[in-house]
Steps between C-alpha positions, in 0.01 A plus 500: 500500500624834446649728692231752619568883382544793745241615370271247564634438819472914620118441364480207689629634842281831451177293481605343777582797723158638375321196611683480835383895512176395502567278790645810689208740409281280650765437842475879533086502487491233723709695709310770500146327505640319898616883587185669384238237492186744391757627220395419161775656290822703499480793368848658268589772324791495238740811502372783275933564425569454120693172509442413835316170564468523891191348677387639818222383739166677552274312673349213604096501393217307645272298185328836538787768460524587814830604597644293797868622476630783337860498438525820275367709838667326686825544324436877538484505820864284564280136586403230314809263477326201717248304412315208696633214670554174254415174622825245488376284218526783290762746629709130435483553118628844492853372620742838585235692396243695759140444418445762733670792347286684260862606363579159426212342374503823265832370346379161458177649274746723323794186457173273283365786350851520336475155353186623286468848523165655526324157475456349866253780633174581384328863476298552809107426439297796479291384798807509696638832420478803704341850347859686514644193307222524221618895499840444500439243212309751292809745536718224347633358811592132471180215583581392892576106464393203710619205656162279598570342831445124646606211641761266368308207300 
């Protein structure tokens, strides 16, 4: 059999590392489904700087929009850095990192969203957007995004 190309074999290890991505997306809203267990989603926003591909937290929303954390005021005001307590089971798979850390968990969303930019978050639902981020929108401000939140299956 021959040899397999570089090629092939960088195509082959980047559909890997997306799929394993996936696997992490859903560590992280497990994560944050055990801290914030009426949380439905996290809410981003993506840098408005030309080039710049940074993610940074929101929110976390209730199934009705209802904001249950928000990390943007908070981040004004000096807090939000620590989220929830993790139960073992899961803290486990996160190895070095810090579940906890909203710092941390933000470079882990960033580090997959790498592997296929601007494909492993969704735009925010309508029903789940605020008034000021329908404004904002309609002033050419980027869509919030979401991560839907749940259990491990």
């Amino acid at each position: 059999m021959p040899a397999k190309s570089p090629l092939a074999a960088f195509e082959t290890a980047v559909e890997h590392a997306r799929t394993v991505g996936g696997k992490v997306l859903a560590l992280v809203a497990a994560t944050l489904h055990a801290q914030f267990p009426a949380g439905a989603c996290l809410v981003l926003t993506r840098s408005r700087e030309d080039g710049e591909t940074r993610l940074f937290p929101h929110s976390i929303r209730d199934a009705e929009g209802v904001v249950l954390r928000d990390f943007e005021e908070e981040s004004n005001h000096g807090g939000g850095s620590v989220l929830g307590g993790v139960p073992p089971e899961l803290a486990d798979r996160w190895g070095a990192r810090d579940p906890a850390s909203l710092s941390e968990v933000v470079e882990v969303l960033e580090a997959v969203e790498a592997l296929a930019p601007y494909a492993c978050f969704g735009f925010l639902p309508d029903a789940l957007r605020t008034p000021e981020e329908v404004e904002r929108e309609g002033r050419g401000w980027p869509t919030p995004l979401w991560l839907p939140l749940a259990p491990l299956s």
